[in-house]
Biopython code that builds the backbone (N, CA, C, O; Angstrom):
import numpy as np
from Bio.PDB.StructureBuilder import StructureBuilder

atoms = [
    (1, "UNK", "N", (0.859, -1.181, 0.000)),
    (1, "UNK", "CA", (0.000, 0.000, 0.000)),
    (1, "UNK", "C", (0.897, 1.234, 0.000)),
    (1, "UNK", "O", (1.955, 1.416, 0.603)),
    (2, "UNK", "N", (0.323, 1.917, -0.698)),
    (2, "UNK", "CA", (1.517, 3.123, -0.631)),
    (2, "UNK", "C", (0.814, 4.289, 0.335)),
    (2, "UNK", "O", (-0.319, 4.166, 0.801)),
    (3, "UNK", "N", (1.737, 5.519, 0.572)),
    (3, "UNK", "CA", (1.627, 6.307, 1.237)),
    (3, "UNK", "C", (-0.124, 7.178, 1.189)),
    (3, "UNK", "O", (-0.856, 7.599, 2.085)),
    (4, "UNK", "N", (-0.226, 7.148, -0.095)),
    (4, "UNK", "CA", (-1.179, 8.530, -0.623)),
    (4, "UNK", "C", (-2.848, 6.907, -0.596)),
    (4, "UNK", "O", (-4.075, 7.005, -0.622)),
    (5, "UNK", "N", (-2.061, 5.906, -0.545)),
    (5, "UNK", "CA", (-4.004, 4.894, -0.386)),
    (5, "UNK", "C", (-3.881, 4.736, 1.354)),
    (5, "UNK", "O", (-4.857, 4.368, 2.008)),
    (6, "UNK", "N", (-2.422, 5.096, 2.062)),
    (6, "UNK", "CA", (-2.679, 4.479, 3.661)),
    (6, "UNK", "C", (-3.750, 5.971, 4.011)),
    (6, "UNK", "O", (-4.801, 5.943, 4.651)),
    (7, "UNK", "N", (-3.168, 7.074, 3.442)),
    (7, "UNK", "CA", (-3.810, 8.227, 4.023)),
    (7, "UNK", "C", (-5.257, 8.519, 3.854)),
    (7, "UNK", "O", (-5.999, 8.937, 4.743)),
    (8, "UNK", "N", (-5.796, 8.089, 1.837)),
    (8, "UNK", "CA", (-7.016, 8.231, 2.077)),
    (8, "UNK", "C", (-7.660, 7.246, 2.872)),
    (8, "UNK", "O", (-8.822, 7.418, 3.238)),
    (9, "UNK", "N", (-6.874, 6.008, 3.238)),
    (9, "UNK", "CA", (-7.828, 4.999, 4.144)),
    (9, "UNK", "C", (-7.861, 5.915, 5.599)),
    (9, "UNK", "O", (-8.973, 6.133, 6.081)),
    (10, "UNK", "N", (-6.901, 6.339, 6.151)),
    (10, "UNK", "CA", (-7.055, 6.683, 7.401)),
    (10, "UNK", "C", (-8.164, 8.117, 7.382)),
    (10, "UNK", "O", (-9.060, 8.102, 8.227)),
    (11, "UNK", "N", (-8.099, 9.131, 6.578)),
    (11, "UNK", "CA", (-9.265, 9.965, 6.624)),
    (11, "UNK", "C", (-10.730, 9.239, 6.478)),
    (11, "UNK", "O", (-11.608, 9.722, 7.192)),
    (12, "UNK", "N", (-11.009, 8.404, 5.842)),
    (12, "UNK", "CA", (-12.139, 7.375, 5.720)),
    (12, "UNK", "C", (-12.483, 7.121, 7.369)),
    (12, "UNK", "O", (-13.423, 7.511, 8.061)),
    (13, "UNK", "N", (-11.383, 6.355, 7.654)),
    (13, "UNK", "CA", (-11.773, 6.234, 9.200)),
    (13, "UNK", "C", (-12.132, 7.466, 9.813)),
    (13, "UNK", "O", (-13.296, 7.838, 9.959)),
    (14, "UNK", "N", (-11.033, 8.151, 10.203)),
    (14, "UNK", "CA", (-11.153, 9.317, 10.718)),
    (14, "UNK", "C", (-12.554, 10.081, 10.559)),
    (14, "UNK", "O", (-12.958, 10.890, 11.394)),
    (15, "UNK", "N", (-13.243, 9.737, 9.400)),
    (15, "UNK", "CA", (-14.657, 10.255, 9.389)),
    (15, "UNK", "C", (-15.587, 9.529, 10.215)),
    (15, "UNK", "O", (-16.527, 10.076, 10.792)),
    (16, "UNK", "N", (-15.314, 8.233, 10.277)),
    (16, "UNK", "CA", (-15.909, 7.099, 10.877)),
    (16, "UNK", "C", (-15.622, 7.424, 12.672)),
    (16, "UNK", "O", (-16.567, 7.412, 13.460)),
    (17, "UNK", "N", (-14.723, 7.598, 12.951)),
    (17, "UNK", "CA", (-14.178, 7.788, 14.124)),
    (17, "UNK", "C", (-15.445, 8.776, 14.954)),
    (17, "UNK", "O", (-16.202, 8.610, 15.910)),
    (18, "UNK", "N", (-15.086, 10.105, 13.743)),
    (18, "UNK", "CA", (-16.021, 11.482, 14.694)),
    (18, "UNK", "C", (-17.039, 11.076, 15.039)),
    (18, "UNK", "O", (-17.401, 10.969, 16.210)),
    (19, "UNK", "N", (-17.929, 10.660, 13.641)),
    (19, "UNK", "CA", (-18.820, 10.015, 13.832)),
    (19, "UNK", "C", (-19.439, 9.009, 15.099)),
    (19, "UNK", "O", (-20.632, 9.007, 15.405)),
    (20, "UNK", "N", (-18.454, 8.210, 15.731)),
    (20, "UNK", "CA", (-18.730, 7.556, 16.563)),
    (20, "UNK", "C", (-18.551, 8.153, 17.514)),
    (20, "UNK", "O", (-19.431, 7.936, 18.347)),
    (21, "UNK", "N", (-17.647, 8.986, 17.895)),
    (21, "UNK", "CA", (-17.218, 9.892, 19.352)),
    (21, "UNK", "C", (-18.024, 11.143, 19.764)),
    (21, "UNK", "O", (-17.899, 11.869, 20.751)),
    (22, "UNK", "N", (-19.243, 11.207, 18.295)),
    (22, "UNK", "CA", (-19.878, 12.296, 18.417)),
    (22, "UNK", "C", (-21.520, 11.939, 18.943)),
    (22, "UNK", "O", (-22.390, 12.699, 19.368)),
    (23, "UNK", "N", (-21.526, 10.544, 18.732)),
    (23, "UNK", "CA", (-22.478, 9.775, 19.276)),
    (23, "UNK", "C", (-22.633, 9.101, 20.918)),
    (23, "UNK", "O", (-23.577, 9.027, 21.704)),
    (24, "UNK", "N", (-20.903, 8.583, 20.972)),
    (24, "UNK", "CA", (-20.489, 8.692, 22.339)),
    (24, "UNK", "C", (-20.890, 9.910, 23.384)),
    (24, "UNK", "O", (-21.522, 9.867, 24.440)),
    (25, "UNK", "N", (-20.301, 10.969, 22.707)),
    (25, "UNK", "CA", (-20.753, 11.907, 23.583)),
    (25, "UNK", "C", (-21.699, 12.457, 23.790)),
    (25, "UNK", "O", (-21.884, 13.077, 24.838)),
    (26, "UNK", "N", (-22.568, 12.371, 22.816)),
    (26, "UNK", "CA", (-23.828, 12.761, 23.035)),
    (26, "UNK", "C", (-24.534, 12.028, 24.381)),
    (26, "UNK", "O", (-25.396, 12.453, 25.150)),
    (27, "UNK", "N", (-23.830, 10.791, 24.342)),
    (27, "UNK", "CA", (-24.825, 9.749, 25.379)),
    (27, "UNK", "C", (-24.354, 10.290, 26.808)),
    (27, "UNK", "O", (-25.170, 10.488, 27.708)),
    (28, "UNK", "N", (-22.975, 10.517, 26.960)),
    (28, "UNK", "CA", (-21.795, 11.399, 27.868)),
    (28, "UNK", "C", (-23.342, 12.248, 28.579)),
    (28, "UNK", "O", (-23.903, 12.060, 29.658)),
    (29, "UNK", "N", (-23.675, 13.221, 27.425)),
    (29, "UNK", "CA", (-24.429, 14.350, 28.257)),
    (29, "UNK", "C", (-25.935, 13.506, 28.195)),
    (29, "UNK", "O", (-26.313, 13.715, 29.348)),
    (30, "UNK", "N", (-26.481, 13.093, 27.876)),
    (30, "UNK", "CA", (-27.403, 12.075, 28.651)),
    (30, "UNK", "C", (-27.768, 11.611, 30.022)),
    (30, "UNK", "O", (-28.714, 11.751, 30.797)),
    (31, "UNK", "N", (-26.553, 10.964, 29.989)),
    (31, "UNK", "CA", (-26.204, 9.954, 30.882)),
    (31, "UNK", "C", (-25.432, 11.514, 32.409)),
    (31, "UNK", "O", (-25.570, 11.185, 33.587)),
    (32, "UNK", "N", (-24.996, 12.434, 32.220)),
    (32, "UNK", "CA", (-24.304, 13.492, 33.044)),
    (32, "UNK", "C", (-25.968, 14.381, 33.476)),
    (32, "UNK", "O", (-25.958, 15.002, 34.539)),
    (33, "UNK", "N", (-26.719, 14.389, 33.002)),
    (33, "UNK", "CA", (-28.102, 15.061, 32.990)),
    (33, "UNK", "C", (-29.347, 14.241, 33.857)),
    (33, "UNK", "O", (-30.492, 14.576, 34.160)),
    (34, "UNK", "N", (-28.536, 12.997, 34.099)),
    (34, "UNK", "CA", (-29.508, 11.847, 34.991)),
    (34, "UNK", "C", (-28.565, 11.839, 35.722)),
    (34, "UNK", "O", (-29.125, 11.623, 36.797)),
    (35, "UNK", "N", (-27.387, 11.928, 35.964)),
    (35, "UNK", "CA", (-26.549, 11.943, 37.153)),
    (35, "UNK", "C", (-26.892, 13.500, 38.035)),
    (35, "UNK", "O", (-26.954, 13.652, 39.254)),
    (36, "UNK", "N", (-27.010, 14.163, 37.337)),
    (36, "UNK", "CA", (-27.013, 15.755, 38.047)),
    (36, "UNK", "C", (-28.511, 15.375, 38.705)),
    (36, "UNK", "O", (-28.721, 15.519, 39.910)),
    (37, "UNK", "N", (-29.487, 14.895, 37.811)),
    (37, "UNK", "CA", (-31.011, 14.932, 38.548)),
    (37, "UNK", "C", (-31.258, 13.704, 39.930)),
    (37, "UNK", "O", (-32.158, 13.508, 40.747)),
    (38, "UNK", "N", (-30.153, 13.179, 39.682)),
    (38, "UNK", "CA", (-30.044, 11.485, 40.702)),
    (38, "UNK", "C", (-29.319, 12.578, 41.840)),
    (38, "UNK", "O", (-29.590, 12.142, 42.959)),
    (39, "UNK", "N", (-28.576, 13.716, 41.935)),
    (39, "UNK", "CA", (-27.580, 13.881, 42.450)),
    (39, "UNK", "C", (-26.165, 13.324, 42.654)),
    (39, "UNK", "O", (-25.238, 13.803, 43.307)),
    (40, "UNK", "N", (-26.233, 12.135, 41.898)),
    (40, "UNK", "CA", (-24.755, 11.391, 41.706)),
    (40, "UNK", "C", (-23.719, 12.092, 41.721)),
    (40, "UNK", "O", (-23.890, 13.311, 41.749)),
    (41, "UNK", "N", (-22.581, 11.656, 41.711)),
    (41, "UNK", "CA", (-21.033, 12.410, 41.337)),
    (41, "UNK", "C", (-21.362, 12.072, 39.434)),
    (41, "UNK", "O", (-22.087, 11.218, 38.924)),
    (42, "UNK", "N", (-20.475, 13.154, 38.769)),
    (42, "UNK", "CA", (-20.157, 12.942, 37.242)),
    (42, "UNK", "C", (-19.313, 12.269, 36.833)),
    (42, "UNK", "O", (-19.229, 11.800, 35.698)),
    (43, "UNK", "N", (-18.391, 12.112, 37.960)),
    (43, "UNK", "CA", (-17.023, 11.009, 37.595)),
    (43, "UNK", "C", (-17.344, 9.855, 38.465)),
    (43, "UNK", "O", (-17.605, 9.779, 39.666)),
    (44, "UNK", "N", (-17.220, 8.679, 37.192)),
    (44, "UNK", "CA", (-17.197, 7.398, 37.810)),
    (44, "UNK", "C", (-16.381, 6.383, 37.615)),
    (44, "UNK", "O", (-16.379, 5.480, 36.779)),
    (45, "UNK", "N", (-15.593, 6.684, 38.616)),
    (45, "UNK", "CA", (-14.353, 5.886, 38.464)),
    (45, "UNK", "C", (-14.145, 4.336, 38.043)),
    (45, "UNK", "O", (-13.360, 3.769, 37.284)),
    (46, "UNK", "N", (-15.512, 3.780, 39.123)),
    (46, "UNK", "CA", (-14.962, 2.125, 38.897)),
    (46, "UNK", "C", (-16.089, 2.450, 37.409)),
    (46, "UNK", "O", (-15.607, 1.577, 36.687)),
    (47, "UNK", "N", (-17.095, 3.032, 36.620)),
    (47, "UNK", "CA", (-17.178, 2.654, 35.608)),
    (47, "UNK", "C", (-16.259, 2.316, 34.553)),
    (47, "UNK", "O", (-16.317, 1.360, 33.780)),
    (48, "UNK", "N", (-15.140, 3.516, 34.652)),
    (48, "UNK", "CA", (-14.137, 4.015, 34.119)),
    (48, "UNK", "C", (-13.125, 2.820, 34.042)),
    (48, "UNK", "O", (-12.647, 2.470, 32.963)),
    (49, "UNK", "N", (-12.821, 2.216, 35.213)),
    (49, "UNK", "CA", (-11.965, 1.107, 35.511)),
    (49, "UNK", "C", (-12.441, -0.131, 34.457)),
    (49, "UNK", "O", (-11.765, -0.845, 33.717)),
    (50, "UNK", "N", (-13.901, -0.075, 34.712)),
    (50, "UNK", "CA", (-14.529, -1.118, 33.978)),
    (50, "UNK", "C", (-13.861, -1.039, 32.633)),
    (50, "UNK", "O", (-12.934, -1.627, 32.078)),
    (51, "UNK", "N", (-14.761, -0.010, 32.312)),
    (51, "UNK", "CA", (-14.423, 0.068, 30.521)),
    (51, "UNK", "C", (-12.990, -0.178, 30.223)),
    (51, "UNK", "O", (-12.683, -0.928, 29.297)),
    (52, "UNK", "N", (-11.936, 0.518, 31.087)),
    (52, "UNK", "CA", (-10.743, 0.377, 30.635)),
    (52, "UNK", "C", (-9.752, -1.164, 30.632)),
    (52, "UNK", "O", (-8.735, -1.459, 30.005)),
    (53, "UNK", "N", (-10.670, -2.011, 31.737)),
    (53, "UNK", "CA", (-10.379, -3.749, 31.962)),
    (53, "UNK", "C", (-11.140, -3.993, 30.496)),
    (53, "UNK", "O", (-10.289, -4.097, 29.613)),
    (54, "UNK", "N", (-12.184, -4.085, 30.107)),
    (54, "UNK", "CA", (-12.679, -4.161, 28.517)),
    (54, "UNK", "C", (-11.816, -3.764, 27.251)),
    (54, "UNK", "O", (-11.580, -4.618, 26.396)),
    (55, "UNK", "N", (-11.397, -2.611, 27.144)),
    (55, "UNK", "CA", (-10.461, -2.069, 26.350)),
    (55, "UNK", "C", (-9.627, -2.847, 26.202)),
    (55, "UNK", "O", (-9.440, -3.295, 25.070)),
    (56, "UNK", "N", (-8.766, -3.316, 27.390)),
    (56, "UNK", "CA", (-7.225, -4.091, 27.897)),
    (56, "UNK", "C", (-7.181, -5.360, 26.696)),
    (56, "UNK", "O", (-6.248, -5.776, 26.009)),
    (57, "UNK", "N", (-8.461, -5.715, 26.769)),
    (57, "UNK", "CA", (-9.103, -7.234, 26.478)),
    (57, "UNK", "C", (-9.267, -7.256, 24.775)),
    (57, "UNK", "O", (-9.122, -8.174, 23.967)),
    (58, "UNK", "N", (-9.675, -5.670, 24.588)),
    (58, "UNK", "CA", (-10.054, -5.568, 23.110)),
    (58, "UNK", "C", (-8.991, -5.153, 22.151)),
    (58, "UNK", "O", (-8.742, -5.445, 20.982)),
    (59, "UNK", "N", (-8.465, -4.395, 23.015)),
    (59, "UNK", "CA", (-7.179, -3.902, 22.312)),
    (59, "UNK", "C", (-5.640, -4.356, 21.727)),
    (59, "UNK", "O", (-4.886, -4.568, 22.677)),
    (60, "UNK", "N", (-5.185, -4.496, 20.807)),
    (60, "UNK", "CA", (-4.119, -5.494, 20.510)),
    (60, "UNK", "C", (-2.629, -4.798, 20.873)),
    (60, "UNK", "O", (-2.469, -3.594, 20.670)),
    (61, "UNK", "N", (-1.540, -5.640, 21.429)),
    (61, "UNK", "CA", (-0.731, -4.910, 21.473)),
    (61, "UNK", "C", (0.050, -4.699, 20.213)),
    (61, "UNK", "O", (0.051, -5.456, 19.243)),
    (62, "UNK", "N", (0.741, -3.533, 20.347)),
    (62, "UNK", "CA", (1.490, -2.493, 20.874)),
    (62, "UNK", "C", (0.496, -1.372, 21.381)),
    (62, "UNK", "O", (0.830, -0.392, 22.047)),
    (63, "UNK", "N", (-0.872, -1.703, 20.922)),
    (63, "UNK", "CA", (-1.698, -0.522, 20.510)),
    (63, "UNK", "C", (-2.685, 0.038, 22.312)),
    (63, "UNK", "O", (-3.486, 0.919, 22.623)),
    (64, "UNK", "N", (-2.160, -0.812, 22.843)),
    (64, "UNK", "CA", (-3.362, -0.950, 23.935)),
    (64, "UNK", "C", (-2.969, 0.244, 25.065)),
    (64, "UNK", "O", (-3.834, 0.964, 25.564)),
    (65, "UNK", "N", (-1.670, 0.334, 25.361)),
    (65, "UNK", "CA", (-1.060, 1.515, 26.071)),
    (65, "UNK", "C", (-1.568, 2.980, 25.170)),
    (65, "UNK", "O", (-2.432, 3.710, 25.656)),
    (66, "UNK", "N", (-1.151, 3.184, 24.301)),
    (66, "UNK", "CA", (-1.997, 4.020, 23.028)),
    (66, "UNK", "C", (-3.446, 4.630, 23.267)),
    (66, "UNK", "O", (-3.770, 5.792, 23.510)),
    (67, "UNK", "N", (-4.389, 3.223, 23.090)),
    (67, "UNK", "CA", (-5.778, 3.383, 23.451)),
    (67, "UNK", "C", (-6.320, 3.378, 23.806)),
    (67, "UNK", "O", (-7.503, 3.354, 23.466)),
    (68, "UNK", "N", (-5.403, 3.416, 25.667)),
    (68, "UNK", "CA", (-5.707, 3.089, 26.998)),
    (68, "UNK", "C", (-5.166, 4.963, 27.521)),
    (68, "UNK", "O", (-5.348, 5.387, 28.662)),
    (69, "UNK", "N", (-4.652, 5.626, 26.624)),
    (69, "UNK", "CA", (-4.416, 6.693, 26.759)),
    (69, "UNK", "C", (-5.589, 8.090, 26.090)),
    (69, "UNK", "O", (-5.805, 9.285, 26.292)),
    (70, "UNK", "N", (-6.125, 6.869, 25.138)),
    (70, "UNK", "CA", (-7.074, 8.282, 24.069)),
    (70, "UNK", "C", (-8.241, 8.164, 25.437)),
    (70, "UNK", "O", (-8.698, 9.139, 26.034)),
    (71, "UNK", "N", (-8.490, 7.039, 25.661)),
    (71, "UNK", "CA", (-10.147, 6.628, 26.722)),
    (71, "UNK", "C", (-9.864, 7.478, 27.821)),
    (71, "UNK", "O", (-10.831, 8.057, 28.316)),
    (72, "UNK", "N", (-8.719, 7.677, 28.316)),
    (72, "UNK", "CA", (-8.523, 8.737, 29.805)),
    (72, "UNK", "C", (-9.057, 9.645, 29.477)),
    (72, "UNK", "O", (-9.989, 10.174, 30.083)),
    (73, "UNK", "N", (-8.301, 10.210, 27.874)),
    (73, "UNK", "CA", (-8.935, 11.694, 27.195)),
    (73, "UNK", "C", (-10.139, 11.934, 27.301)),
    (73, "UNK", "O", (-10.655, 12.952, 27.761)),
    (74, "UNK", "N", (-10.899, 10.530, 26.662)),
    (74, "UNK", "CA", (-12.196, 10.910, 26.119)),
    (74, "UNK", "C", (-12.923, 11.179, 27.747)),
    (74, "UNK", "O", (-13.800, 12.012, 27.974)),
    (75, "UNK", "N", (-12.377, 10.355, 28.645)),
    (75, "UNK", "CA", (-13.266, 10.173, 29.870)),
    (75, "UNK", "C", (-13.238, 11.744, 30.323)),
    (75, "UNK", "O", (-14.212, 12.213, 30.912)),
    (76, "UNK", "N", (-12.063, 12.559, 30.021)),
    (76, "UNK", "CA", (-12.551, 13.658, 30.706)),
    (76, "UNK", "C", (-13.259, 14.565, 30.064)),
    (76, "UNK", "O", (-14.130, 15.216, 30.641)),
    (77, "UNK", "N", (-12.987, 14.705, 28.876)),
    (77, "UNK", "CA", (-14.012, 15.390, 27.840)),
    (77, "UNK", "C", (-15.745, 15.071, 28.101)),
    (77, "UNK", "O", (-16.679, 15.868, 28.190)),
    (78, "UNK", "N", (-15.728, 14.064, 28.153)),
    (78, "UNK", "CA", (-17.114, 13.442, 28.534)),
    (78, "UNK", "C", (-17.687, 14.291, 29.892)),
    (78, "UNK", "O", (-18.730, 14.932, 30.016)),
    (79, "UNK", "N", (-16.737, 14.074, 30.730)),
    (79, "UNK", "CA", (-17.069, 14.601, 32.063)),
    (79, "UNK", "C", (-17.053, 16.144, 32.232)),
    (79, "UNK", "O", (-17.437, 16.663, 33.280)),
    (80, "UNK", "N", (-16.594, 16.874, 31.161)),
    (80, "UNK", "CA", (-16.489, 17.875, 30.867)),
    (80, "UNK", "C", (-18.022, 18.328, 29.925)),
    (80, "UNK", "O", (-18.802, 19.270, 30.064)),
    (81, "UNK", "N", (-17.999, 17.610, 29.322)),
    (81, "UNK", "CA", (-19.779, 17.545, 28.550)),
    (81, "UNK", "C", (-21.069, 17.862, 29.651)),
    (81, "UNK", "O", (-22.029, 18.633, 29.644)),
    (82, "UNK", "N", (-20.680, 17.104, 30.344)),
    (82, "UNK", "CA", (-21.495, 16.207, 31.103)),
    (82, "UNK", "C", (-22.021, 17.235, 31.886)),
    (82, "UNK", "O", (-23.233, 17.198, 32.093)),
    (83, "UNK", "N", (-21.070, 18.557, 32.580)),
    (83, "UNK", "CA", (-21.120, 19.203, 33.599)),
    (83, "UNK", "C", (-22.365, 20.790, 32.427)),
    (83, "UNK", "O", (-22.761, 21.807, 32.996)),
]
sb = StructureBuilder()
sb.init_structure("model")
sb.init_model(0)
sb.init_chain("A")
sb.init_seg("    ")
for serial, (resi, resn, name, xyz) in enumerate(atoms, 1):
    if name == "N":
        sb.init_residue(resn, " ", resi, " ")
    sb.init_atom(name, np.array(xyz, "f"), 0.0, 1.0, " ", f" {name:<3s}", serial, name[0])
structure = sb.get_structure()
């Protein structure tokens, strides 16, 4: 594969990606809007733990340290939504 078919494949994704993270988050403020009315905390750690033991499982190495780093991101962005 050469350089100029790896790139249009990765913008392909990359559309695919937003797409999904934009759906994610939407649920983020959902899910932060029943926590505020429950009075809950917005950060939930052992959820957090959860998902990230799932990830561990899904993720292949080299890649898993990587995508065990974007999910911290997203977790605070989310929690940042959320508020």
């Amino acid at each position: 594969m050469s350089i100029s078919e790896a790139r249009k494949e990765i913008d392909a994704l990359d559309e695919q990606i937003i797409a999904l993270l934009e759906k994610r988050m939407a649920l983020a403020v959902l899910i932060g809007k029943e926590k505020k009315a429950a009075g809950k905390p917005l950060r939930d750690e052992a959820r957090e733990d959860e998902i990230l033991r799932r990830i561990e499982k899904l993720a292949d190495r080299p890649y898993d340290t990587a995508i065990q780093s974007v999910y911290d991101t997203l977790f605070s962005e989310c929690v940042k939504l959320e508020r």
